[in-house]
MDTraj code that builds the backbone (N, CA, C; nanometers):
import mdtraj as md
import numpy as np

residues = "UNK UNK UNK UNK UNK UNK UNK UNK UNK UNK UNK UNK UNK UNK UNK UNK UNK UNK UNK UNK UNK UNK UNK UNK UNK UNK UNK UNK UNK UNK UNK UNK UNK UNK UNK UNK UNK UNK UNK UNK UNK UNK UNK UNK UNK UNK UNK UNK UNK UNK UNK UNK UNK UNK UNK UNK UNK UNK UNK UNK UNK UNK UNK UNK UNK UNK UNK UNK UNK UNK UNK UNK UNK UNK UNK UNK UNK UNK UNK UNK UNK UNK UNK UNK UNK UNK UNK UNK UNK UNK UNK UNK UNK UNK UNK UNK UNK UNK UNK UNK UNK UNK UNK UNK UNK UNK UNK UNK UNK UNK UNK UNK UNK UNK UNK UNK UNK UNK UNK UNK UNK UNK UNK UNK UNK UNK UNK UNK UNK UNK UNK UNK UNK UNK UNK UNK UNK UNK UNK UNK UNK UNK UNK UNK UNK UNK UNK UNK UNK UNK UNK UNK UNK UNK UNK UNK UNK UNK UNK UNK UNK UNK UNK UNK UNK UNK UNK UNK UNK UNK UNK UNK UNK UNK UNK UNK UNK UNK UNK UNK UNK UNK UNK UNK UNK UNK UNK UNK UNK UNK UNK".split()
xyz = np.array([
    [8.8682, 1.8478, -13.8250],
    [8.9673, 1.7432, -13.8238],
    [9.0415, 1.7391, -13.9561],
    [9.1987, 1.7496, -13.9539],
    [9.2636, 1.7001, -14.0803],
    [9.2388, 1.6054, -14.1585],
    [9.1490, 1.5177, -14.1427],
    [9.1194, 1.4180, -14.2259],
    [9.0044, 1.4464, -14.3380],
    [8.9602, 1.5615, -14.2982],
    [8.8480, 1.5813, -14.3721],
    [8.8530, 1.6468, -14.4489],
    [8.9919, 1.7134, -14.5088],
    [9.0655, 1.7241, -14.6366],
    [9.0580, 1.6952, -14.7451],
    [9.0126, 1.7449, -14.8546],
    [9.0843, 1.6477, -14.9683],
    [9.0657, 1.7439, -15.0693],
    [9.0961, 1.6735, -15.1547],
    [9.1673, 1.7387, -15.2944],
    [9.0490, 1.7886, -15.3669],
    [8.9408, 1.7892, -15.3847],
    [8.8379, 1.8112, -15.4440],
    [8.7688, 1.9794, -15.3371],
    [8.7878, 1.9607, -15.2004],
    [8.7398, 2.0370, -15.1610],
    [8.8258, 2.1695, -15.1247],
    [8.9861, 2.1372, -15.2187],
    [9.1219, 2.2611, -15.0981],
    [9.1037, 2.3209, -15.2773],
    [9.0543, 2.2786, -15.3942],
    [9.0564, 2.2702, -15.5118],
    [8.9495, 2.4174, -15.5763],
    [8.8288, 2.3637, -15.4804],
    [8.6875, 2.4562, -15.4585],
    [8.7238, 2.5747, -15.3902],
    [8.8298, 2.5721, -15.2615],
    [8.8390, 2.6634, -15.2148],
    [8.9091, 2.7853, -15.2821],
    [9.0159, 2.7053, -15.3194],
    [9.1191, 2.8125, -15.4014],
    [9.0010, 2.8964, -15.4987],
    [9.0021, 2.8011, -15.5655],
    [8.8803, 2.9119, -15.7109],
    [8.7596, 3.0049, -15.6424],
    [8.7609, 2.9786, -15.4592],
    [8.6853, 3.0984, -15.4264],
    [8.7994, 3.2060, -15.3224],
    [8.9025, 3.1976, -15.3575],
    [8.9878, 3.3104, -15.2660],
    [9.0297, 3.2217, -15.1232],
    [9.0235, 3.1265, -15.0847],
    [9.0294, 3.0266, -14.9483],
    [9.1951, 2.9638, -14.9835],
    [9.2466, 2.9103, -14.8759],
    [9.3047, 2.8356, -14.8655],
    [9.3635, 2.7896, -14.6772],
    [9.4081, 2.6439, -14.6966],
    [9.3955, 2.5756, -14.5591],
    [9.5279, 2.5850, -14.4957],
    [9.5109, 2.5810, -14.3722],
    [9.6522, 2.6019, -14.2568],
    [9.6355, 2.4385, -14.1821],
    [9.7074, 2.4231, -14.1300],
    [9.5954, 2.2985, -14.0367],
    [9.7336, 2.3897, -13.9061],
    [9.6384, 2.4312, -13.8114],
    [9.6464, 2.5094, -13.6867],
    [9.6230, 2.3784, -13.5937],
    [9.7343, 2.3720, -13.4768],
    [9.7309, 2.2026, -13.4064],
    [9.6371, 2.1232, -13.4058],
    [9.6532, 2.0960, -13.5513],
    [9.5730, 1.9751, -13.5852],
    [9.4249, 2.0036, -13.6398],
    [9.4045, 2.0953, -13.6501],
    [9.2744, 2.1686, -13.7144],
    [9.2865, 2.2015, -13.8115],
    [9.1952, 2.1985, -13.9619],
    [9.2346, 2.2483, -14.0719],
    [9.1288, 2.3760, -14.0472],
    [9.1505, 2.4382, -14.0846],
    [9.1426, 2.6434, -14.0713],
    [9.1887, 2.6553, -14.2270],
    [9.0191, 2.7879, -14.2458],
    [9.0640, 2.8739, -14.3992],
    [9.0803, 3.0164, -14.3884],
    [9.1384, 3.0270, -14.4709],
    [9.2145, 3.1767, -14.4780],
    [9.1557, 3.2414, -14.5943],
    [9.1549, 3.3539, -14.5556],
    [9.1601, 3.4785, -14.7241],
    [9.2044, 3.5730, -14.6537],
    [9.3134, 3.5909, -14.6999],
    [9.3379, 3.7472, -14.5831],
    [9.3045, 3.8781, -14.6726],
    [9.3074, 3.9758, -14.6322],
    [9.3010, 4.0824, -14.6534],
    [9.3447, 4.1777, -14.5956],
    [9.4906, 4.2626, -14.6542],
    [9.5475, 4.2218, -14.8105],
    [9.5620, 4.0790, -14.8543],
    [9.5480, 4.0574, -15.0052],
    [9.6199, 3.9372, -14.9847],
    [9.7425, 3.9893, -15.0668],
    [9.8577, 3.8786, -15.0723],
    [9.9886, 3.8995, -15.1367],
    [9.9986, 3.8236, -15.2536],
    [10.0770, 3.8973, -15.3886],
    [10.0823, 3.8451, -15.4889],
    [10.1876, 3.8620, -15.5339],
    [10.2319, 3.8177, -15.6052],
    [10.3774, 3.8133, -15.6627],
    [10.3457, 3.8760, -15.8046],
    [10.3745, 4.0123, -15.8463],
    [10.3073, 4.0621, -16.0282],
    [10.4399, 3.9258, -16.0917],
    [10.4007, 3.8466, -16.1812],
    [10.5311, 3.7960, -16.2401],
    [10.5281, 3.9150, -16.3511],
    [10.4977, 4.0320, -16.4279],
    [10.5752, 4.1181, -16.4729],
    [10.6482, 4.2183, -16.3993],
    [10.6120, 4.2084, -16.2759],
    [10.7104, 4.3156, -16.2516],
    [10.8052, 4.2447, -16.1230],
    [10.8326, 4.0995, -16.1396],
    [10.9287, 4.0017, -16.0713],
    [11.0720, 4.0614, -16.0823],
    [11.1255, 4.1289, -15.9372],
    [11.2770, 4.1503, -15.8818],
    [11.3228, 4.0048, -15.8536],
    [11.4325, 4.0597, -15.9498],
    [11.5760, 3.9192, -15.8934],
    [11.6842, 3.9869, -15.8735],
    [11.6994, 4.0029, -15.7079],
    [11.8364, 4.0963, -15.6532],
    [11.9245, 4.0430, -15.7260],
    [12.0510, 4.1777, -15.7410],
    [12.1587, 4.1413, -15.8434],
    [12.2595, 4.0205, -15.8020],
    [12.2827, 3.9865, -15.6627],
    [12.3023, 3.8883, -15.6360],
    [12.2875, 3.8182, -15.6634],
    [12.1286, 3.7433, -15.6419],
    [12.1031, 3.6222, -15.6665],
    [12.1055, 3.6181, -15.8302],
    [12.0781, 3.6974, -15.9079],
    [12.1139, 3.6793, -16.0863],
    [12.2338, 3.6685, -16.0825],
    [12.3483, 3.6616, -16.0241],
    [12.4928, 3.5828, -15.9916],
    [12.4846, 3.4837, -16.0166],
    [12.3522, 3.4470, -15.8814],
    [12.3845, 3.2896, -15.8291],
    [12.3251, 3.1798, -15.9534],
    [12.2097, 3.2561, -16.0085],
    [12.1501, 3.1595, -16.0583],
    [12.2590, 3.1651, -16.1936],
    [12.3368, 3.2779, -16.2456],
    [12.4198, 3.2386, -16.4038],
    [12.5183, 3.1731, -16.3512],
    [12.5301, 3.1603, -16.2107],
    [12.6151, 3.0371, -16.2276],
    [12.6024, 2.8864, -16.2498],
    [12.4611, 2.8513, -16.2326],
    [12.4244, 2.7591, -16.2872],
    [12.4558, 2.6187, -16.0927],
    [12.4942, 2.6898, -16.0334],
    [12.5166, 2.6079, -15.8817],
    [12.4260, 2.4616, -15.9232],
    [12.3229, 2.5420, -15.9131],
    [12.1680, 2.4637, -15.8767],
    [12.0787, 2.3634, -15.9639],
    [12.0722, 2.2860, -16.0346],
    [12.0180, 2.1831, -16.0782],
    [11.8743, 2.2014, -16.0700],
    [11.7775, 2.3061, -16.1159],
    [11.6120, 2.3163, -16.1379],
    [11.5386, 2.2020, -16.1771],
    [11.4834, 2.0988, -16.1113],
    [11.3820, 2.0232, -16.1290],
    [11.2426, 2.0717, -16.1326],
    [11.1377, 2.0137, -16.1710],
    [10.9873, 2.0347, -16.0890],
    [10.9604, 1.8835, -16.1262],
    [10.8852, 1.8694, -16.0030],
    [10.8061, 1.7577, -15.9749],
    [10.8745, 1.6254, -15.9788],
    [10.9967, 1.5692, -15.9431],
    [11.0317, 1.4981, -15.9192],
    [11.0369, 1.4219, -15.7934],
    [11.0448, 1.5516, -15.6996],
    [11.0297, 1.4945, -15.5516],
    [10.9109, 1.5595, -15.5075],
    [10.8088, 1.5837, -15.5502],
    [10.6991, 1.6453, -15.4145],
    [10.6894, 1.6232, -15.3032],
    [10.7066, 1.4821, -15.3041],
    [10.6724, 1.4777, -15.1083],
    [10.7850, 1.5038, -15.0329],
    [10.8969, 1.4930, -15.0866],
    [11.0238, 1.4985, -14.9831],
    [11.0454, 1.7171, -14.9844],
    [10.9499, 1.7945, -15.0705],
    [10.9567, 1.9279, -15.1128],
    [10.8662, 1.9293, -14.9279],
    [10.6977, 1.9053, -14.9938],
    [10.6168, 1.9394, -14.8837],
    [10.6623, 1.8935, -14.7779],
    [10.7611, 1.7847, -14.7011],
    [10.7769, 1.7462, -14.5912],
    [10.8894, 1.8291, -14.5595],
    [10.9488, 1.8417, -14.6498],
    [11.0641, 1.9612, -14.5553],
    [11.0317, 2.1081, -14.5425],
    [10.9134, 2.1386, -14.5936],
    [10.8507, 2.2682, -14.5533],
    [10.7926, 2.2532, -14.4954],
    [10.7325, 2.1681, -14.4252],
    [10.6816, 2.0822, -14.2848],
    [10.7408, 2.0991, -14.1423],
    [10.9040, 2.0230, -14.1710],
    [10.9976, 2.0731, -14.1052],
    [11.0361, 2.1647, -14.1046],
    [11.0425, 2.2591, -14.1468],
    [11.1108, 2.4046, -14.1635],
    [11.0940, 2.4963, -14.0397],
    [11.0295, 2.5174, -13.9785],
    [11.0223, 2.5619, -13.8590],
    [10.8755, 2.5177, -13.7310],
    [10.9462, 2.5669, -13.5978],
    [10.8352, 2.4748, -13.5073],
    [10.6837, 2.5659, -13.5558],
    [10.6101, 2.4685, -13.5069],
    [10.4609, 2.5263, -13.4755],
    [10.4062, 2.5730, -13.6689],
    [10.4376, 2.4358, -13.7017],
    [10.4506, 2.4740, -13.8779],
    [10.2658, 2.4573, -13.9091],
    [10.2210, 2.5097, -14.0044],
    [10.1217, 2.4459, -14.0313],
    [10.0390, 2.3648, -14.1241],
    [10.1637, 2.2810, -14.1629],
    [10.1893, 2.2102, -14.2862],
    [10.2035, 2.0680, -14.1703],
    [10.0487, 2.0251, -14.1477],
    [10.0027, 1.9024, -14.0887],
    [10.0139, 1.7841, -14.1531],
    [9.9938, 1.6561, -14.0735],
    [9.9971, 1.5609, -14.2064],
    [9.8401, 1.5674, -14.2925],
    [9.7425, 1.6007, -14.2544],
    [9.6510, 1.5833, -14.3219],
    [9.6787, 1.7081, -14.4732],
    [9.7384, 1.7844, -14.4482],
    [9.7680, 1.8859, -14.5641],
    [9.8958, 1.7963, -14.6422],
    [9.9455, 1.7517, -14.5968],
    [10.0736, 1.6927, -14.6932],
    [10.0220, 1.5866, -14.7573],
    [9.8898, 1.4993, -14.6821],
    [9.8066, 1.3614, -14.7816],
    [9.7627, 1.4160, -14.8635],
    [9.6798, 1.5246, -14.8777],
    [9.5785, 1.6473, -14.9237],
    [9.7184, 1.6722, -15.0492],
    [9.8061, 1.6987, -15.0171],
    [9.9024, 1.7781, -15.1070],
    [9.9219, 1.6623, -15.2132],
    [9.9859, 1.5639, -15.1623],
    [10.0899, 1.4440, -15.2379],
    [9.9478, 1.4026, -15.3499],
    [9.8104, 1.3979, -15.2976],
    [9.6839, 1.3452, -15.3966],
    [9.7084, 1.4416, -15.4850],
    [9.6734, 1.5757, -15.4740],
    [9.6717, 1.6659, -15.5360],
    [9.7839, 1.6905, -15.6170],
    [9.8988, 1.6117, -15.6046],
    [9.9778, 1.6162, -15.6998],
    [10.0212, 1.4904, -15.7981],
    [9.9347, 1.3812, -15.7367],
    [9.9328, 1.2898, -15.8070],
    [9.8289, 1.3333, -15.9278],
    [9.6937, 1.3911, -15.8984],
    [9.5766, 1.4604, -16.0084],
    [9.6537, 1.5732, -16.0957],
    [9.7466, 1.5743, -16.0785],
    [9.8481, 1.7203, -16.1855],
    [9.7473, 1.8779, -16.0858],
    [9.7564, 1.8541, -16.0296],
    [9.7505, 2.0141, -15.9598],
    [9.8184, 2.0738, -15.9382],
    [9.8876, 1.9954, -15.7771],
    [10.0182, 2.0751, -15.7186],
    [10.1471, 2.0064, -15.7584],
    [10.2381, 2.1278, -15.7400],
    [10.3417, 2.1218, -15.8472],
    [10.4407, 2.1647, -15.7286],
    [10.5872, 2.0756, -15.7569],
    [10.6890, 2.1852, -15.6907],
    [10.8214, 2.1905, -15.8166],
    [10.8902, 2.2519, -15.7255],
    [11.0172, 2.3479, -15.8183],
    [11.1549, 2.2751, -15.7164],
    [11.2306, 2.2309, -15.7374],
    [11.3703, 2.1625, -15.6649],
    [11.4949, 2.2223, -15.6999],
    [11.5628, 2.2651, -15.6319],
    [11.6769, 2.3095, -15.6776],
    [11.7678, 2.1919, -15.5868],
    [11.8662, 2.1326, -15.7152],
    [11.9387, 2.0283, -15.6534],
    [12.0807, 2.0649, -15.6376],
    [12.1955, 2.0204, -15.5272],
    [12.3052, 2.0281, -15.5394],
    [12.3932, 1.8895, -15.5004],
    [12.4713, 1.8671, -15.5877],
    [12.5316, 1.7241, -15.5725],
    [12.4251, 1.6249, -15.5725],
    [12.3638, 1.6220, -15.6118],
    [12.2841, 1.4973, -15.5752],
    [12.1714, 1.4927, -15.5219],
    [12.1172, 1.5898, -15.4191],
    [12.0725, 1.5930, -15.2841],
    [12.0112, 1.7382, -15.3395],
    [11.8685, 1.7217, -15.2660],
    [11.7205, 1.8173, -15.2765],
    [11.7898, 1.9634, -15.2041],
    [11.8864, 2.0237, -15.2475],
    [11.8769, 2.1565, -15.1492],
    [11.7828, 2.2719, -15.0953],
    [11.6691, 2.2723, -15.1714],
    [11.5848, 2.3664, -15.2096],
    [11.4587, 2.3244, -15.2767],
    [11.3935, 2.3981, -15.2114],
    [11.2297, 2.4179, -15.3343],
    [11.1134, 2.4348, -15.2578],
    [11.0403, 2.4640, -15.3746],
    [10.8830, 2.5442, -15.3124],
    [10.7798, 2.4389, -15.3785],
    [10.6851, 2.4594, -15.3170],
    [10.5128, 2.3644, -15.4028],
    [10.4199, 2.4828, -15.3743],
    [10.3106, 2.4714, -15.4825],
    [10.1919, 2.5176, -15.4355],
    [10.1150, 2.4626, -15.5412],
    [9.9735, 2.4629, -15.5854],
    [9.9026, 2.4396, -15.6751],
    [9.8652, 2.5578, -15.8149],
    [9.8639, 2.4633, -15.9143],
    [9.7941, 2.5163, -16.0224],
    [9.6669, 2.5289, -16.0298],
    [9.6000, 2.6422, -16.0657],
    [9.4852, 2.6263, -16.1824],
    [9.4278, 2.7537, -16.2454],
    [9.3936, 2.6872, -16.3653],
    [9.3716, 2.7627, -16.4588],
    [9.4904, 2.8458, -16.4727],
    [9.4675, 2.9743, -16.5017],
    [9.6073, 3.0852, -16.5136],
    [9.6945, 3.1295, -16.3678],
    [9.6264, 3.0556, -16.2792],
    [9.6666, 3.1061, -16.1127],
    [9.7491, 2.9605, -16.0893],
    [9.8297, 3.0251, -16.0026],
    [9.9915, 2.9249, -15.9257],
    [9.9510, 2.9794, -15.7661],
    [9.9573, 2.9387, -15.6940],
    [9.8739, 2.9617, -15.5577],
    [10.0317, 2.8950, -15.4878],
    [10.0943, 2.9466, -15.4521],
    [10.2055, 2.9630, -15.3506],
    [10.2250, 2.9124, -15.2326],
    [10.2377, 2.7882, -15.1659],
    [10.2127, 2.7497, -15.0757],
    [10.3047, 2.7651, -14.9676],
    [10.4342, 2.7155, -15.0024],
    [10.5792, 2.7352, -14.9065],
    [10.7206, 2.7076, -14.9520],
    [10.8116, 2.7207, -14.9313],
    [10.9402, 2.7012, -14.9317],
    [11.0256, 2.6376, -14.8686],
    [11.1335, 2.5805, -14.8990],
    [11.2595, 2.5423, -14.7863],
    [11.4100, 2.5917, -14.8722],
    [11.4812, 2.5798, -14.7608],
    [11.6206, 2.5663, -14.7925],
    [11.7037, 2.5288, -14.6903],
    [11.7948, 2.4161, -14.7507],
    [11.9134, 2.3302, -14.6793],
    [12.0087, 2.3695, -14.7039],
    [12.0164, 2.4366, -14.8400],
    [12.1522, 2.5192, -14.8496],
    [12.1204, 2.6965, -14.8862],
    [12.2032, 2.7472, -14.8482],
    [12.2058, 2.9436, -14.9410],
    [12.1544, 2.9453, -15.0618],
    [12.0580, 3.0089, -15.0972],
    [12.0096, 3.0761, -15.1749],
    [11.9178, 2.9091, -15.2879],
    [11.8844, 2.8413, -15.1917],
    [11.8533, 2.7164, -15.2700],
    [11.6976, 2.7565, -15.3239],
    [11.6092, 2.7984, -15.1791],
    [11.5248, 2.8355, -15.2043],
    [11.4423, 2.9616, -15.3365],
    [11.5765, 3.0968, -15.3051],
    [11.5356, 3.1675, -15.4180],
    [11.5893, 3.1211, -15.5770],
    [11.6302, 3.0516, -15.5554],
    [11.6999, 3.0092, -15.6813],
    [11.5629, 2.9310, -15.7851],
    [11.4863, 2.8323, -15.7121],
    [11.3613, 2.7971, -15.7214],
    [11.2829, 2.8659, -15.7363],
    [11.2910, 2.9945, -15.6743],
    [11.1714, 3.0666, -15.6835],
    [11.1994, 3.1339, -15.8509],
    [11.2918, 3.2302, -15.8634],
    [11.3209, 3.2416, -15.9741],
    [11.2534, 3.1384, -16.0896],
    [11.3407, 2.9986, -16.0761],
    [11.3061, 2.9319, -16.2159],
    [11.1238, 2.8861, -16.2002],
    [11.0667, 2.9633, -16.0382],
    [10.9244, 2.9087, -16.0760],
    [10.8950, 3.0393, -16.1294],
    [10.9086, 3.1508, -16.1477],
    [10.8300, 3.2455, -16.2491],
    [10.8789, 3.2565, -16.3683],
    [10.9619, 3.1719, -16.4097],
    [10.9912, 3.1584, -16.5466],
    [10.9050, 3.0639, -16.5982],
    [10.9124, 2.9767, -16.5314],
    [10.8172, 2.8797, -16.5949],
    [10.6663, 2.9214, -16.5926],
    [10.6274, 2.9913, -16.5251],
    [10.4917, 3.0787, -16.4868],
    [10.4481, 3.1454, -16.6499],
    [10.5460, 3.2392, -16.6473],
    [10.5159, 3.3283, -16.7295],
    [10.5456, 3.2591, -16.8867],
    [10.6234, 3.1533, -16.8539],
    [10.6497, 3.0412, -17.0228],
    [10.5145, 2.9717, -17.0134],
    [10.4411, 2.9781, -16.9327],
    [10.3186, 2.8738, -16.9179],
    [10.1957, 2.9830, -16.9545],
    [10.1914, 3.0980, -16.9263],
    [10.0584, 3.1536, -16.9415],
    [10.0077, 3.2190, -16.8362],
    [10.0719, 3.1671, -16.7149],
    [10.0166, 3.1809, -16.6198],
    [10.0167, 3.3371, -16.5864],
    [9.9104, 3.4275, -16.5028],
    [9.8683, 3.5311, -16.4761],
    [9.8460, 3.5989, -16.3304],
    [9.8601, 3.5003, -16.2558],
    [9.8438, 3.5370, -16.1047],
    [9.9387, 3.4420, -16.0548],
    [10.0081, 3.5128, -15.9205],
    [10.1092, 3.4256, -15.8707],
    [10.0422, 3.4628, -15.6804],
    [9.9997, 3.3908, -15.6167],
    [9.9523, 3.4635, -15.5197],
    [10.0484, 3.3717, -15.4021],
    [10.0597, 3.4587, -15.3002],
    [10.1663, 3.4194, -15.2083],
    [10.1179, 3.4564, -15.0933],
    [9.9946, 3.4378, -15.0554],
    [9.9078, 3.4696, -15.0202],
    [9.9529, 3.6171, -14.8413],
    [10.0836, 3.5537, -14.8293],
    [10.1137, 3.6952, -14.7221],
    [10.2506, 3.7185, -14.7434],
    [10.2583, 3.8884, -14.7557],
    [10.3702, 3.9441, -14.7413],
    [10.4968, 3.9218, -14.6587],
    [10.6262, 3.8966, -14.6611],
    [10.7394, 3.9052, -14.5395],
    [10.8095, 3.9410, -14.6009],
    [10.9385, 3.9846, -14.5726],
    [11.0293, 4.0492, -14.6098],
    [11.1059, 4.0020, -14.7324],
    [11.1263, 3.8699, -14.6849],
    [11.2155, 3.7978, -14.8008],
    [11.1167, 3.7923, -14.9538],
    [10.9933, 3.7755, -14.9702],
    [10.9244, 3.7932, -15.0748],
    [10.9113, 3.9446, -15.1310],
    [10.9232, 4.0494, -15.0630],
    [10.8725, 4.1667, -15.0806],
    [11.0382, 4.2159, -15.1496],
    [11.1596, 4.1155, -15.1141],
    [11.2386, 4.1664, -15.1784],
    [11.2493, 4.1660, -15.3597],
    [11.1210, 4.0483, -15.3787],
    [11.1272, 4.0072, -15.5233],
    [10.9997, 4.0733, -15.5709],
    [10.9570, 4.1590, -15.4990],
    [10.8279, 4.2827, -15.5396],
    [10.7103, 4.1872, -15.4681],
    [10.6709, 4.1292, -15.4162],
    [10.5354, 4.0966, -15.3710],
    [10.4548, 4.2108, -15.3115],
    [10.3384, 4.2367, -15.3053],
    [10.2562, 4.3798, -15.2447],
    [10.1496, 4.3205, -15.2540],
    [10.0929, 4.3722, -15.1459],
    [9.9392, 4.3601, -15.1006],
    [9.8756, 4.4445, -15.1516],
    [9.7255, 4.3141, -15.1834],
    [9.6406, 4.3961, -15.2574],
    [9.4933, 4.3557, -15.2148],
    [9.4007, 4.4698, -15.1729],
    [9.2778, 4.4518, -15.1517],
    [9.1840, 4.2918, -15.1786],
    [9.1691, 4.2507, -15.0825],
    [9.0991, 4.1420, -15.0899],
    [9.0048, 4.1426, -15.2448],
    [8.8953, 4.2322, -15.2640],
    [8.8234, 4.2750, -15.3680],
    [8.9169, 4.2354, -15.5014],
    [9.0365, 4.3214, -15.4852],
    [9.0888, 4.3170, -15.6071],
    [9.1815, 4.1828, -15.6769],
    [9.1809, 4.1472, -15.5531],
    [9.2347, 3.9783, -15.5327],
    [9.1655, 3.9490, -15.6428],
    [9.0226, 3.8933, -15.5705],
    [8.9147, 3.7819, -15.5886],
    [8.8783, 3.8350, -15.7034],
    [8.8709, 3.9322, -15.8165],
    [8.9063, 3.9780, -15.9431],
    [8.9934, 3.9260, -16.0197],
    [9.1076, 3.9781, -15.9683],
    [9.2345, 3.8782, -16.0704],
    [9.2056, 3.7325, -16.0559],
    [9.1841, 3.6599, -15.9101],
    [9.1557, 3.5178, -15.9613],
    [9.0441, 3.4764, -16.0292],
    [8.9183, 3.5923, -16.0733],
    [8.8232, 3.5098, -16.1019],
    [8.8545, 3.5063, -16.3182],
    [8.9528, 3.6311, -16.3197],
    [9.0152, 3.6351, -16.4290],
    [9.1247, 3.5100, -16.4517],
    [9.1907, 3.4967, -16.3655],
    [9.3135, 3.3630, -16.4174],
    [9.2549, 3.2589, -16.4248],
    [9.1573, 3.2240, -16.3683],
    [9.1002, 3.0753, -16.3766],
    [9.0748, 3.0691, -16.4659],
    [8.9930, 3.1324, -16.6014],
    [8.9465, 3.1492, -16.6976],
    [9.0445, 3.1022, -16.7809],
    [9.2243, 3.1307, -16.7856],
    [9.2994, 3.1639, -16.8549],
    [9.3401, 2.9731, -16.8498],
    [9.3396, 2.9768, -16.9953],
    [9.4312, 2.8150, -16.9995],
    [9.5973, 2.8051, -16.9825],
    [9.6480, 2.8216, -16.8678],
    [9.7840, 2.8090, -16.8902],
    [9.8631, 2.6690, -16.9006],
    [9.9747, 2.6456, -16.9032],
    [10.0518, 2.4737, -16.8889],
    [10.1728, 2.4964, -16.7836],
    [10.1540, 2.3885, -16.7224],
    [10.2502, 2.3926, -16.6144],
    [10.3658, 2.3091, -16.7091],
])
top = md.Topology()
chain = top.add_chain()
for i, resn in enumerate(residues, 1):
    res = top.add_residue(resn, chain, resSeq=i)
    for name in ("N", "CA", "C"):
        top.add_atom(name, md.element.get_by_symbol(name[0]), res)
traj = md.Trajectory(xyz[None], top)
């Protein structure tokens, strides 16, 4: 049951390679294998979007809006698995300084952004939206800047698709995963 969530226990999971889906209405853990990581040294920003972002369009927040971030990656498409018990789970967890999101604003209004959680040297990748073009990567961008200004050492995204693989994401042996995270946790980074 989604209720049986919480921030102490999605917290435990991460630092062992886990993380939660809630599947209709079921919370379900994952480790896949491969899993997907984002190297932030060897982070592609198509020449395009390094257009978009020197143009400055986009207004980069973090953490101003979390819940209105996680609820529209909620909405983002049917059969989502971003339940409400994961978004209570989320909004706690970001009230405790865990999870974090990234906003890209235009006029006024949330166009864009991603959340996932911190810890230790690991940023654990949860999801995305976009209301307008290129709102989303634009966010993504200013979140590995801030990654790599923070310390941080693992960026895990936990599965490959196309649109990530355009900014280098690659799968990597479960084994070699649960290595790098047992290394980033160690690492003191600052969000």
């Amino acid at each position: 049951m989604s209720t049986m969530l919480s921030p102490h226990l999605v917290l435990a999971a991460y630092a062992q390679g886990l993380f939660p889906m809630d599947i209709h209405g079921t919370i379900r853990w994952f480790s896949p294998d491969p899993r997907a990581i984002l190297p932030l040294d060897a982070f592609h920003v198509p020449r395009t979007l390094r257009q978009v972002v020197r143009q400055g369009r986009f207004e980069i927040r973090t953490d101003t809006s979390f819940g209105d971030v996680i609820r529209a990656c909620g909405r983002r498409r049917e059969g989502t698995w971003i339940g409400r018990g994961i978004i209570d789970c989320y909004v706690r967890l970001h009230e405790l300084g865990y999870a974090h999101s990234v906003e890209a604003w235009l006029e006024g209004r949330l166009a864009g952004g991603l959340y996932g959680v911190a810890l230790g040297g690991a940023f654990f990748g949860e999801s995305m939206f976009h209301a307008e073009r290129d709102a989303s990567k634009v966010a993504l961008v200013a979140l590995v800047e801030r990654l790599r200004g923070g310390g941080f050492v693992l960026l895990d995204v936990q599965y490959t698709n196309p649109h990530l693989a355009r900014f280098g994401a690659v799968d990597i042996p479960r084994s070699e995963y649960l290595g790098r995270l047992r290394r980033a946790l160690n690492v003191t980074a600052r969000w």
